[in-house]
VOBA-1610 file (N, C-alpha, C; in pm, whole numbers, padded with zeros to 5 digits, always signed):
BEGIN
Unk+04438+00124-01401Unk+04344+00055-01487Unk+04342+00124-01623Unk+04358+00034-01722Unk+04354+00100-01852Unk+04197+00122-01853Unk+04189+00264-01965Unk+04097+00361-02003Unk+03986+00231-02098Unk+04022+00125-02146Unk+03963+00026-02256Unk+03872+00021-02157Unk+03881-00049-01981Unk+03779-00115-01911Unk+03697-00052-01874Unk+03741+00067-01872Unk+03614+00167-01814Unk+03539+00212-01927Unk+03576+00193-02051Unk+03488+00220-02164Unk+03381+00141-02220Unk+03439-00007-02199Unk+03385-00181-02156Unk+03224-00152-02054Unk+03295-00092-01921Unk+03196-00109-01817Unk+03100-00006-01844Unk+03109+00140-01908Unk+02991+00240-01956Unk+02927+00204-02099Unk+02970+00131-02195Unk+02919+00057-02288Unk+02851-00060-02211Unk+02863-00152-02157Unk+02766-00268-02099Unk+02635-00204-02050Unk+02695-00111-01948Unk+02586-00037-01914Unk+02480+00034-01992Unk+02518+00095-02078Unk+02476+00170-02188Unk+02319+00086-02219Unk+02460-00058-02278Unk+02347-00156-02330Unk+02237-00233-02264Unk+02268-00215-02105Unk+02143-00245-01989Unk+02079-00183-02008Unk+02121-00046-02054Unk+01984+00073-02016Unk+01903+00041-02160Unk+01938+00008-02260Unk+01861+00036-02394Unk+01780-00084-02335Unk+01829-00219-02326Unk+01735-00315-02272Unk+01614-00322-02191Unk+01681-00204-02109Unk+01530-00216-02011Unk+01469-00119-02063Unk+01550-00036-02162Unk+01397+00066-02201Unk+01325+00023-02275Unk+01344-00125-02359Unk+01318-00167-02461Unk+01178-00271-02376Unk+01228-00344-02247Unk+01154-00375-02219Unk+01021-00331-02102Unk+01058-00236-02104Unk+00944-00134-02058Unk+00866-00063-02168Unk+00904-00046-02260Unk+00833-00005-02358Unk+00759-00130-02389Unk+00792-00227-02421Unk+00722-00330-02448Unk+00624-00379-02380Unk+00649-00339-02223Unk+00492-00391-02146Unk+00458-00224-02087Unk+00484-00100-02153Unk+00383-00040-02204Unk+00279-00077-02312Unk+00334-00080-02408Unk+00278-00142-02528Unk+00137-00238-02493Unk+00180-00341-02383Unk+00118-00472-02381Unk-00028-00402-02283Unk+00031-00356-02155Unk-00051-00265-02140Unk-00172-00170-02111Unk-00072-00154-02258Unk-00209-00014-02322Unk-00299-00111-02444Unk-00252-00195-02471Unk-00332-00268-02581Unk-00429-00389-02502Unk-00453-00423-02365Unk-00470-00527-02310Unk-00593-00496-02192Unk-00485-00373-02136Unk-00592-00295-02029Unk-00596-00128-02014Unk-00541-00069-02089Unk-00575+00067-02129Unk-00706+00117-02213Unk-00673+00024-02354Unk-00780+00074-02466Unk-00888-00039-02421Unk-00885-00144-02341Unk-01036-00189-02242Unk-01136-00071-02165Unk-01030-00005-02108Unk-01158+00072-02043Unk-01083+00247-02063Unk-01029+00293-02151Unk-00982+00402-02177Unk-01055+00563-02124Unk-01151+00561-02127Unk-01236+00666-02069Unk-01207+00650-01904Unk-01160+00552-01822Unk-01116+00566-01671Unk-00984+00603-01702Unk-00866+00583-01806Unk-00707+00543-01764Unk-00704+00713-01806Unk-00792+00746-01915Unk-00738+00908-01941Unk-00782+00972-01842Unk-00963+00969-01771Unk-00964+01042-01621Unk-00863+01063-01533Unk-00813+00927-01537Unk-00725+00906-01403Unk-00561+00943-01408Unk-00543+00951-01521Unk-00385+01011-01542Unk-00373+01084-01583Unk-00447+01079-01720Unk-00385+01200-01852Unk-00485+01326-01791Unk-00573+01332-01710Unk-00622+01473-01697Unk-00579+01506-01564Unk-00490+01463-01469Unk-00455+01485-01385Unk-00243+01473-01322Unk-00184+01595-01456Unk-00063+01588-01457Unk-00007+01609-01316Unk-00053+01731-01212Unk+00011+01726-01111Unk+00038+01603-01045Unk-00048+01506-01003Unk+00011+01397-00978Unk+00112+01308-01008Unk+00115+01284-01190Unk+00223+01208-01242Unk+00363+01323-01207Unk+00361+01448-01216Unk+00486+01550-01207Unk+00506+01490-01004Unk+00417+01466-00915Unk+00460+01465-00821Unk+00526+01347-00751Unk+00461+01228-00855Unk+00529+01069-00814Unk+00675+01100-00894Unk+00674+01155-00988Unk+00777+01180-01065Unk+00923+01243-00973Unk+00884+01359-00912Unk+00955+01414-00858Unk+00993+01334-00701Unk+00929+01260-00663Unk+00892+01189-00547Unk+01048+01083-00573Unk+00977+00999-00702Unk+01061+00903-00730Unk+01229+00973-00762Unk+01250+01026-00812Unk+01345+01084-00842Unk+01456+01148-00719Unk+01336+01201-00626Unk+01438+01215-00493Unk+01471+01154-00405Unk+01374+01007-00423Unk+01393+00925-00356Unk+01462+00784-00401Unk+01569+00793-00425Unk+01652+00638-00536Unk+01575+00561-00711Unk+01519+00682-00719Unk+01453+00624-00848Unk+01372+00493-00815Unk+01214+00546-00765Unk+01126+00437-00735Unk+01101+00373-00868Unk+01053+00494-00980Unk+00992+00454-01132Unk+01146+00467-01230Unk+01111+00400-01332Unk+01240+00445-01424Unk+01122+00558-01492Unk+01223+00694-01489Unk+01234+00787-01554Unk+01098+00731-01730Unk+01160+00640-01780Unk+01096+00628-01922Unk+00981+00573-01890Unk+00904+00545-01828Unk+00752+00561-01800Unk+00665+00685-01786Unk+00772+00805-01730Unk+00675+00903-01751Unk+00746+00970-01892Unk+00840+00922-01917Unk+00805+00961-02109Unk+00756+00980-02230Unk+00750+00781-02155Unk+00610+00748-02264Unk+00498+00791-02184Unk+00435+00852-02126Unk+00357+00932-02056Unk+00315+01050-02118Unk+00463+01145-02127Unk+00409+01249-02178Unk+00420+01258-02305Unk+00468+01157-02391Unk+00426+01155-02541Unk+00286+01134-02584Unk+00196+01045-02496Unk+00041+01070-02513Unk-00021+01187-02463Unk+00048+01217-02370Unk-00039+01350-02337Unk-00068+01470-02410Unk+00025+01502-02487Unk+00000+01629-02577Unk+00044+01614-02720Unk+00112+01753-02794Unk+00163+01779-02894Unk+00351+01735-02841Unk+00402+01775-02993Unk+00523+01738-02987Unk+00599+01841-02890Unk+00554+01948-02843Unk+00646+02096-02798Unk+00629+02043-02628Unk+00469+02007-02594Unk+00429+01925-02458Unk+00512+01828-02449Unk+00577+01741-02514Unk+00645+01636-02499Unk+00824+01683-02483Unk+00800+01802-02543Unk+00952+01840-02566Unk+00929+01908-02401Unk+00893+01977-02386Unk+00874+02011-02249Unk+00887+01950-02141Unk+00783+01845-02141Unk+00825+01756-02023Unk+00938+01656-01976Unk+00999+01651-02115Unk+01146+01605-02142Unk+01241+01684-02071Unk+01238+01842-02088Unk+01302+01882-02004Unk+01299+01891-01870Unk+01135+01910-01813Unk+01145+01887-01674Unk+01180+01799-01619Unk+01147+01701-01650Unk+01170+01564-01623Unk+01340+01538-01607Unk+01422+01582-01682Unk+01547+01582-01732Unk+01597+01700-01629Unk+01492+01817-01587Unk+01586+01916-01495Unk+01577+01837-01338Unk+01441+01809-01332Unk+01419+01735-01198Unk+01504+01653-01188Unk+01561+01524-01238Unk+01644+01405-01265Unk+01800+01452-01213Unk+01877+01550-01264Unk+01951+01654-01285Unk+01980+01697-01109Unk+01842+01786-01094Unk+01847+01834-00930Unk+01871+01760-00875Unk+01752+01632-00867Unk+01777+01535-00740Unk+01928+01497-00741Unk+01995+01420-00814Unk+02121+01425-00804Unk+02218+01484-00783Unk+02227+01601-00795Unk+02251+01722-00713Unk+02230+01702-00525Unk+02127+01713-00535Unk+02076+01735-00358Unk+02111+01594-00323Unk+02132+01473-00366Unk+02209+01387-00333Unk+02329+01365-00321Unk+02373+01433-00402Unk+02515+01429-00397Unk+02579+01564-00271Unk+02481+01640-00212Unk+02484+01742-00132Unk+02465+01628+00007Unk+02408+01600-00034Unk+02331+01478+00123Unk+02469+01387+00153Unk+02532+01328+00068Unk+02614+01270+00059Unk+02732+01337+00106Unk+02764+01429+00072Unk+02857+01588+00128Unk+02868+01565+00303Unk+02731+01596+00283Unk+02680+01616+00467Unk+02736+01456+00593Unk+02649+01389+00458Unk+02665+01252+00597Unk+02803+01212+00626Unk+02897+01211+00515Unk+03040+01185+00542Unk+03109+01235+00660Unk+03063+01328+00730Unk+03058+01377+00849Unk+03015+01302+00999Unk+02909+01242+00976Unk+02838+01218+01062Unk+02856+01051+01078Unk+02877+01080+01201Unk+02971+00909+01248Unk+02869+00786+01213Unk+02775+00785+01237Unk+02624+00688+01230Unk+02619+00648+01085Unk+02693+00767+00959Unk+02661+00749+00824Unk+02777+00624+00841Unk+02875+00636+00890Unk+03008+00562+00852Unk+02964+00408+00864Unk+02901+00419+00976Unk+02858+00241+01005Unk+02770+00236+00873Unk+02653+00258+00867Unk+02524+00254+00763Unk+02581+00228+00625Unk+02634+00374+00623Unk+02728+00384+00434Unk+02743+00218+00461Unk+02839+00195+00501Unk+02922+00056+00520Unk+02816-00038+00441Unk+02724-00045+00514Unk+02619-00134+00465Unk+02469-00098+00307Unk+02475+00031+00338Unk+02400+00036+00186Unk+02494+00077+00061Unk+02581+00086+00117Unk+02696+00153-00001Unk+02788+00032-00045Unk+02767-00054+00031Unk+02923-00138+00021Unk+02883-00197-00100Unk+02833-00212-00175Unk+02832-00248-00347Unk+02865-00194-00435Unk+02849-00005-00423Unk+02894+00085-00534Unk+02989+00125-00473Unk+03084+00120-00364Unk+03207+00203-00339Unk+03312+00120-00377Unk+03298-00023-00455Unk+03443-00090-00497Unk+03408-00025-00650Unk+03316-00012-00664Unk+03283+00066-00854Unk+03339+00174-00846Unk+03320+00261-00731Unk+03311+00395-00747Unk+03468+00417-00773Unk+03595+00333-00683Unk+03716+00329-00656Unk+03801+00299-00785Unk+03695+00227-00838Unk+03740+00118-00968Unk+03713+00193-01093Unk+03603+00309-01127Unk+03616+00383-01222Unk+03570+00479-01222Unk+03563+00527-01056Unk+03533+00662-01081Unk+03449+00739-01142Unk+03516+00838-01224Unk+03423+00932-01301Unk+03327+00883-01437Unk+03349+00720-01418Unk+03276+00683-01554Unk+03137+00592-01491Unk+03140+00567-01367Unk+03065+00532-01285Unk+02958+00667-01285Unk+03044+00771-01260Unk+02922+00884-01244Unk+02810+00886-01390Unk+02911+00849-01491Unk+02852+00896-01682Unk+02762+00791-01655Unk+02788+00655-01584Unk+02718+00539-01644Unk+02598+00523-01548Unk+02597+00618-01426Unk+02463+00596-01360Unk+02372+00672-01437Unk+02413+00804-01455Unk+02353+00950-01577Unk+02258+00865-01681Unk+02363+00795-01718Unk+02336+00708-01889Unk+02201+00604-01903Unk+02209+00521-01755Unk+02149+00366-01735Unk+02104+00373-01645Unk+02048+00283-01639Unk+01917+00176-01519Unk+02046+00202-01375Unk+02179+00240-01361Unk+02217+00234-01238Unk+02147+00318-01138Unk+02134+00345-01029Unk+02052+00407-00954Unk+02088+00576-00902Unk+02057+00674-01001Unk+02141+00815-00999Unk+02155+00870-00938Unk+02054+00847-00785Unk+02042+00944-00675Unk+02114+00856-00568Unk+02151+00750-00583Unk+02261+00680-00475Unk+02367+00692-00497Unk+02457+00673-00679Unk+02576+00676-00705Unk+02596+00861-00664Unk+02518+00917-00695Unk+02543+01067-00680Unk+02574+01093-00512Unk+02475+01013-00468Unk+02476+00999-00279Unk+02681+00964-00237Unk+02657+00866-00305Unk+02811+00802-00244Unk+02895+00905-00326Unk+02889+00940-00443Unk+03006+01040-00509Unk+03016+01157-00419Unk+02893+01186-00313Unk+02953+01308-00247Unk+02990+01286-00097Unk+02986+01148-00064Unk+03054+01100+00074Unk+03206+01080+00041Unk+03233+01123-00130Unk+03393+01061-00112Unk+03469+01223-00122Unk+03409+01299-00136Unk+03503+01445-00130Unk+03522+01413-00263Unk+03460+01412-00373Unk+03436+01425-00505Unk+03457+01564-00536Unk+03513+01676-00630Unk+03506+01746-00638Unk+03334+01798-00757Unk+03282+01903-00688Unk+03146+01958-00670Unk+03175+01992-00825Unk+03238+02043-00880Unk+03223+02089-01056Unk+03252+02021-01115Unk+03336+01910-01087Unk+03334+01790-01165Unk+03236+01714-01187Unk+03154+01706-01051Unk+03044+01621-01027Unk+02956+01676-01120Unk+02913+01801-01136Unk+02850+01848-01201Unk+02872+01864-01330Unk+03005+01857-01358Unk+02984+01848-01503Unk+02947+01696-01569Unk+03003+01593-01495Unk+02964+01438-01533Unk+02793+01452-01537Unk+02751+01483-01455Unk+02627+01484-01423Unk+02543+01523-01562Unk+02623+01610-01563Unk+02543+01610-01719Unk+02490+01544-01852Unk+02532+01474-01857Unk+02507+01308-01909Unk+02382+01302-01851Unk+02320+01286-01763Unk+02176+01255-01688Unk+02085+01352-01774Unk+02152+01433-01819Unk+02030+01540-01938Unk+02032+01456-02093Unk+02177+01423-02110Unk+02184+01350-02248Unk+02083+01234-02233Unk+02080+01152-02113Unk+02013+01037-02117Unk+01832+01052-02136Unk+01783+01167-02116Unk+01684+01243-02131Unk+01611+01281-02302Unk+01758+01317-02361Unk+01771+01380-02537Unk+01762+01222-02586Unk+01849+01141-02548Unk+01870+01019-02638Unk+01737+00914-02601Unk+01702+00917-02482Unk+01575+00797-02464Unk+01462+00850-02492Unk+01428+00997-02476Unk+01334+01048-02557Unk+01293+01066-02686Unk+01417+01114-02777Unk+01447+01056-02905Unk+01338+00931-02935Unk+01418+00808-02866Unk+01445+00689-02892Unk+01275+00666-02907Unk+01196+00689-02753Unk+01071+00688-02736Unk+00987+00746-02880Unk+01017+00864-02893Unk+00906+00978-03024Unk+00912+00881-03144Unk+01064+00842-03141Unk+01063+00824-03263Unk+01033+00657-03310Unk+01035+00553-03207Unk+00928+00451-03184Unk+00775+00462-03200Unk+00753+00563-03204Unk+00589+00572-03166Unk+00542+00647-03312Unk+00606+00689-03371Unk+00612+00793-03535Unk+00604+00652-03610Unk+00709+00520-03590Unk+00676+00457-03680Unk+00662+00366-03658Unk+00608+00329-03532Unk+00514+00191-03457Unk+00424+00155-03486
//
């Protein structure tokens, strides 16, 4: 397969992901202007003074197939504090994101082993393993990058005997996607 299609298929993607961040931001927006600033003295009780929780759905979601997209607790922690609080939680958020995919891609390691995964894989996998075959290591950039699902493609990248430093270095992209949608977020809200 020429190098053009796989550049095709992480650009499309790319442009899914700006879309849905665009439209999640947008019914943030809707909201916070509709039913946030209605009764605001409950939504700051209930969230903004109580971070362990959002850090624990956060981390929850993240190890578990990405329940939330990631850019909800972004725009999260851009209300919550100063710009250094925001730069902060960018990174956790971005190291957590990072791990889980990791320990998925470890899980993935493991089950390839185990005869019961072979039937199952078959059936929750059989959608991303003609991608995975088909472009590989740009599949890994483009789950990192987009709305694809990071803790499954990472799952199946380590049922295929993926090599572990490669994986990890693709993986890294899942931090860029962190720098660039956070960006994207601050700097929406500076001149929104």
């Amino acid at each position: 397969m020429k190098l053009h299609f796989k550049f095709k298929f992480l650009l499309k993607n790319i442009l899914k992901g700006l879309l849905w961040m665009a439209i999640l931001a947008v019914l943030y927006l809707l909201a916070k202007e509709f039913i946030v600033d209605e009764n605001k003295e409950f939504w700051l009780k209930r969230f903004y003074s109580q971070p362990l929780i959002i850090y624990g759905v956060y981390v929850g979601s993240e190890v578990f197939f990405g329940l939330f997209p990631p850019e909800f607790f972004m725009i999260w922690a851009y209300y919550k504090g100063d710009l250094w609080h925001y730069v902060l939680n960018l990174g956790f958020f971005a190291g957590v994101s990072y791990g889980a995919g990791y320990i998925a891609f470890l899980v993935g390691r493991y089950l390839q082993r185990v005869v019961l995964f072979r039937y199952l894989g078959r059936r929750f996998f059989s959608k991303y393993w003609p991608l995975f075959r088909k472009y590989g290591a740009f599949l890994i950039v483009a789950s990192a990058l987009t709305p694809l699902p990071w803790s499954a493609i990472s799952m199946l990248v380590g049922t295929t005997n993926y090599p572990m430093k490669r994986y990890l270095n693709f993986a890294l992209f899942r931090i860029l996607r962190f720098v660039i949608y956070g960006y994207i977020i601050y700097q929406s809200h500076q001149f929104g």
